[in-house]
C-alpha positions as CSV (number, residue, x, y, z in Angstrom):
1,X,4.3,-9.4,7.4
2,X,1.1,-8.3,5.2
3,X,-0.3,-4.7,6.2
4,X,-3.7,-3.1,4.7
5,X,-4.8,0.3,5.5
6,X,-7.1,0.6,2.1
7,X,-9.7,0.0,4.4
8,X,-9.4,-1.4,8.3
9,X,-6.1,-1.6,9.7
10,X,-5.0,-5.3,9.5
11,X,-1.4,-6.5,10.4
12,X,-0.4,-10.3,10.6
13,X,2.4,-12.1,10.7
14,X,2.6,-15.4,10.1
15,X,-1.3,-15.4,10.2
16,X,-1.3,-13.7,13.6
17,X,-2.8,-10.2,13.8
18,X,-0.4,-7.6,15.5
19,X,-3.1,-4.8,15.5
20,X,-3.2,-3.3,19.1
21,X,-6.5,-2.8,20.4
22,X,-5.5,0.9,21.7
23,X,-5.5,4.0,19.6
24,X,-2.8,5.5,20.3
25,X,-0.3,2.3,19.0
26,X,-3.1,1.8,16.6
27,X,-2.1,5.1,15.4
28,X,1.9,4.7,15.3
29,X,1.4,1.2,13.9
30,X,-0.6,2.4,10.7
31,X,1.6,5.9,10.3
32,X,4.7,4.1,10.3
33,X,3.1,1.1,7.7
34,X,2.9,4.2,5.7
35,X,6.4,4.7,5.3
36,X,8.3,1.1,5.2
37,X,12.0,1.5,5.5
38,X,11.9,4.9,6.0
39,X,12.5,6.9,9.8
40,X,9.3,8.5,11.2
41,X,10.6,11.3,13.4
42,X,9.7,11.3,17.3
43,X,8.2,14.9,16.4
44,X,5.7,13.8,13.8
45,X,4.7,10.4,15.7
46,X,3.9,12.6,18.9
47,X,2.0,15.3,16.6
48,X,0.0,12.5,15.5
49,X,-1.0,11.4,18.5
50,X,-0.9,14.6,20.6
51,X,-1.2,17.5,18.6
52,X,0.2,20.8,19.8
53,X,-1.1,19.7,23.5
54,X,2.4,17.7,24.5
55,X,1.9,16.1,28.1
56,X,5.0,16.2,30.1
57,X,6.0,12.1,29.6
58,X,5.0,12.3,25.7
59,X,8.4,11.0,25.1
60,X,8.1,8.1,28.0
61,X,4.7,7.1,27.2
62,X,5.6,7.0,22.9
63,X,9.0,4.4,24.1
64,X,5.8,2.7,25.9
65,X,3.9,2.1,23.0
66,X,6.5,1.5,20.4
67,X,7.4,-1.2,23.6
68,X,4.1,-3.0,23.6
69,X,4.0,-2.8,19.1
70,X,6.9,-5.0,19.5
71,X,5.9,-7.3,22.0
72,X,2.7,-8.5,19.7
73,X,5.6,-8.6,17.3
74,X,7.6,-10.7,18.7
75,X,5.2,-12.8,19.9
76,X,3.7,-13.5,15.9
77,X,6.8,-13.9,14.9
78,X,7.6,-16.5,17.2
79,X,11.3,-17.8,18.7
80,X,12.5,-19.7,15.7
81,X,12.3,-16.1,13.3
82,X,15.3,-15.1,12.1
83,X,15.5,-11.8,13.3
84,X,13.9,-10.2,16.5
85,X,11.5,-7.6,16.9
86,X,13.8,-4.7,17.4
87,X,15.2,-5.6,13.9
88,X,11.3,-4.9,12.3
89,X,10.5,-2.2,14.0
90,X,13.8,-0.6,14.6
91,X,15.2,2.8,16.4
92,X,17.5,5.0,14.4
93,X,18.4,8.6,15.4
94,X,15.5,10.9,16.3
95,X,12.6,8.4,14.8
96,X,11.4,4.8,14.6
97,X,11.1,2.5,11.2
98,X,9.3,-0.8,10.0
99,X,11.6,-2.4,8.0
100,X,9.4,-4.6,5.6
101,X,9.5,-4.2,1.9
102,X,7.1,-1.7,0.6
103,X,5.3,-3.9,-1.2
104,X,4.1,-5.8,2.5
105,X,2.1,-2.5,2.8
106,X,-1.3,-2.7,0.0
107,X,-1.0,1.4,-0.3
108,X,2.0,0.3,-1.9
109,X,1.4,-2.4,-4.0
110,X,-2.1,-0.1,-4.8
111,X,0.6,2.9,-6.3
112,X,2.3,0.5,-8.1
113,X,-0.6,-0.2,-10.0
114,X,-2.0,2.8,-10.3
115,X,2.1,3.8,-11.9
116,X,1.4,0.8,-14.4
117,X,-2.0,1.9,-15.4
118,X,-1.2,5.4,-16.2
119,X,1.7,4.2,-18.1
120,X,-0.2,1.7,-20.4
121,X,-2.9,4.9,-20.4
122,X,-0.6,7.3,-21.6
123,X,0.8,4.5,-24.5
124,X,-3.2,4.2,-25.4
125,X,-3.3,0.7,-23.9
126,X,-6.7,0.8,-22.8
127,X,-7.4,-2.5,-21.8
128,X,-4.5,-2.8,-20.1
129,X,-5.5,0.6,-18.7
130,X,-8.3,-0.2,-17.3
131,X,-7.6,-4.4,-16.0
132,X,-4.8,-2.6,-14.1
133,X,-6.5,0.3,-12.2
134,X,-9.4,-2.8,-11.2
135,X,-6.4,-4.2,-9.8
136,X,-5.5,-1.8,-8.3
137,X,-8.9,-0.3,-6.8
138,X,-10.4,-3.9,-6.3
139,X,-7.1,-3.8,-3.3
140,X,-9.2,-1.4,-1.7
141,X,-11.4,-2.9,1.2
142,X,-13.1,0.6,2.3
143,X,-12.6,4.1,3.5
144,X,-8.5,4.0,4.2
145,X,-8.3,3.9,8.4
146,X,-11.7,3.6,8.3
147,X,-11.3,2.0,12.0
148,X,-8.3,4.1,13.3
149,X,-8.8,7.2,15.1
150,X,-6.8,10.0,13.0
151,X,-4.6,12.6,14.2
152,X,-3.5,15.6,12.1
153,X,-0.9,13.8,10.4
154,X,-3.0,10.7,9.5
155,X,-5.6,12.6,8.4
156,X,-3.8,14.0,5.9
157,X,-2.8,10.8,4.7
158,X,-6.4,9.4,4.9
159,X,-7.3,12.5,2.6
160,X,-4.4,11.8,0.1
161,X,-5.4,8.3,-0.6
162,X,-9.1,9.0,-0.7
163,X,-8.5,11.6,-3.2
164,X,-6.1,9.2,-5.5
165,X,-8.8,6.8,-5.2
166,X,-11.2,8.8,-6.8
167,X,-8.4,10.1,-9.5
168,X,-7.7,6.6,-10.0
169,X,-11.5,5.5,-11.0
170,X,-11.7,8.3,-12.9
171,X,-9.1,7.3,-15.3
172,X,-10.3,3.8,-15.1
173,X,-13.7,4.8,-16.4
174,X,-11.8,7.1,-18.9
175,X,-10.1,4.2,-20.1
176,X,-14.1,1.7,-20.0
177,X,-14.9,4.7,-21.7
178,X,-12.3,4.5,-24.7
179,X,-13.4,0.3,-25.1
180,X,-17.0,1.8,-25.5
181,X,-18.2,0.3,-22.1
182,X,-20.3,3.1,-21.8
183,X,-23.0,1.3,-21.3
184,X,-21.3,-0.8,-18.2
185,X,-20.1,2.6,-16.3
186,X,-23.6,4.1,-16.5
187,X,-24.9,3.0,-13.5
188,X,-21.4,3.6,-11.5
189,X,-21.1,7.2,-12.9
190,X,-24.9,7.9,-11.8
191,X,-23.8,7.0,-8.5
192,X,-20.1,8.8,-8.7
193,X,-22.2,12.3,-9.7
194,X,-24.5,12.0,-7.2
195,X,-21.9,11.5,-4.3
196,X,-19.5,14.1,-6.0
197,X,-22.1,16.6,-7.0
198,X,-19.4,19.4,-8.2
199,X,-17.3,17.1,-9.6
200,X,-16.8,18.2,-13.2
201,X,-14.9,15.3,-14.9
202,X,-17.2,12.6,-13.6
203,X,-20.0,14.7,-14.6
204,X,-18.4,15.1,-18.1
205,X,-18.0,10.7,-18.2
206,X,-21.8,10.8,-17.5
207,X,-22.5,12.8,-20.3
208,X,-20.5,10.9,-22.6
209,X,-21.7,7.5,-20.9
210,X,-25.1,8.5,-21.5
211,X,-25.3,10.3,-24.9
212,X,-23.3,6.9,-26.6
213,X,-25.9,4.9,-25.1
214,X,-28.6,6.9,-27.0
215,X,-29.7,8.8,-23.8
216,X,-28.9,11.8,-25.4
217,X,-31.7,14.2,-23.3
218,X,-30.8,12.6,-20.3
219,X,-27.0,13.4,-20.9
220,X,-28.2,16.7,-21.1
221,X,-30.0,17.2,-18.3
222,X,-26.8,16.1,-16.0
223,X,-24.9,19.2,-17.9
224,X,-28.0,21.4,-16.8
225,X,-28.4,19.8,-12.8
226,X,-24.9,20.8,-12.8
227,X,-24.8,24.1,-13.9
228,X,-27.6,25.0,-11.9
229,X,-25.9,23.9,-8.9
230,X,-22.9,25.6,-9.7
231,X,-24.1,28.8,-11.0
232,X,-26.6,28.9,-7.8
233,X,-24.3,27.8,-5.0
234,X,-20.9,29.1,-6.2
235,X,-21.9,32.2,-9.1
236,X,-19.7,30.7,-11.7
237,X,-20.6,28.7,-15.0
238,X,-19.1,25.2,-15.9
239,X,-15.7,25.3,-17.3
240,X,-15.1,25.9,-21.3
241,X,-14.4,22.3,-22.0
242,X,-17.7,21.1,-20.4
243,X,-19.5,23.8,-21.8
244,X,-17.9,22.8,-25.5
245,X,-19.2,18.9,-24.8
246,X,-22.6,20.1,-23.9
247,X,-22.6,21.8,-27.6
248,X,-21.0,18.8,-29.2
249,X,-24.0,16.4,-28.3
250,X,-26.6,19.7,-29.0
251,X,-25.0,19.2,-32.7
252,X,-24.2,15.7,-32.4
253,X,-20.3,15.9,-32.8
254,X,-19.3,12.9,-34.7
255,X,-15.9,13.0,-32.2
256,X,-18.4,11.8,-29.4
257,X,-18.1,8.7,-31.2
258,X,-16.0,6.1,-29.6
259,X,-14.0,5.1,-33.0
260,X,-13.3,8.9,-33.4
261,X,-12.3,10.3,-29.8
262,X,-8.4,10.9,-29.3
263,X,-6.4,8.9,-27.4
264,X,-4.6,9.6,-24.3
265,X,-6.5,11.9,-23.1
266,X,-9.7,11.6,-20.4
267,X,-13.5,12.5,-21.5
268,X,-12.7,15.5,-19.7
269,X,-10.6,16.6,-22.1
270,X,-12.6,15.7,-25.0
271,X,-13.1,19.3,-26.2
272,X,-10.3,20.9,-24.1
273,X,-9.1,24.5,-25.8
């Protein structure tokens, strides 16, 4: 079984697609792909797909769906598997599990990248680094659920990855940034700055993007399109480190330099107290 939700929900086995065309087991199929191996209570499957608003035969109708997940199961996997369809997705006390190895899920296999990258980023293995979190982001095939309608518990989830993905280019441009790629990242961190407008660390990479590609006034002016924005939608200044980078490049702080930054740390951090 291969399951993505970096993106649409897909679900095949043995090159047969087990995605329901309902919500509702759309829904159970992608919260419990979530969690291979482990029990997903009857409580937070019906909160998922009910809310607080319980109808009388939640219980009935939930047995229903989890009925018709492993029917397309069983079909895909065909009579000559060696297990059966309650053995995949299986009923323990109080819940219902997928039991697939972790790795079948991408948001898996896309954490256990992301693990390896921070790792070899920590050690100051930036090419490593940064080959790995590509990996791991190029896994990603859009929005996570993009296609599945969320309930309070999935969209919580969708949130969480969303939010790690960003973390995750972050320190992947951090690392571009360390090779001296800043040329390469300009056009991507343009784009990042102007999708996360308040976003202080990627505004911080598109200083130091710019300014080592000699675009030192145009480095600036991101610092200042920032501040403004900050200072006249939220009354506060940029924080200390940003406003120390924005007087390293007014003096022309050899430690902008890519042989002389530290290591292990982000761009962020570059002039951190």
């Amino acid at each position: 079984m291969k399951i993505c939700v970096l993106g649409p929900l897909s679900a095949d086995v043995n090159g047969m697609s087990i995605v329901p065309t309902a919500g509702k087991p759309r829904q159970i199929l992608a919260l419990l792909a979530l969690y291979p191996g482990r029990v997903m209570p009857v409580p937070t499957l019906m909160e998922e797909i009910w809310g607080t608003e319980l109808p009388q035969s939640a219980l009935t109708t939930l047995q229903t769906y989890i009925l018709q997940l492993r029917r397309r199961l069983g079909t895909a996997m065909g009579p000559g598997a060696p297990g059966t369809a309650k053995d995949v997705l299986a009923t323990r006390h109080g819940g219902y599990l997928l039991q697939i190895p972790a790795d079948a899920v991408d948001v898996h296999a896309y954490e256990r990248l992301v693990t390896e990258g921070q790792h070899a980023f920590e050690d100051g293995e930036d090419e490593v680094a940064a080959r790995t979190y590509r990996k791991a982001l190029d896994l990603w095939q859009g929005p996570a659920l993009v296609d599945v309608r969320v309930g309070p518990v999935l969209e919580i989830e969708a949130m969480r990855l969303e939010e790690s993905r960003l973390v995750t280019r972050e320190r992947r441009i951090d690392a571009d940034l360390r090779l001296g790629r800043h040329a390469e990242v300009t056009a991507e961190l343009t784009e990042l700055i102007a999708r996360h407008p308040e976003h202080e660390g990627l505004h911080s990479q598109a200083m130091v993007a710019l300014y080592r590609s000699g675009r030192q006034a145009a480095a600036l002016d991101v610092y200042h399109r920032l501040r403004r924005r900050l200072v006249d939608e939220l009354g506060v200044e940029p924080s200390p480190q940003l406003q120390r980078l924005h007087q390293a490049m007014l003096t022309v702080d050899p430690q902008l330099d890519v042989v002389s930054g530290p290591r292990r740390t982000s761009t962020f951090d570059l002039y951190a107290a």
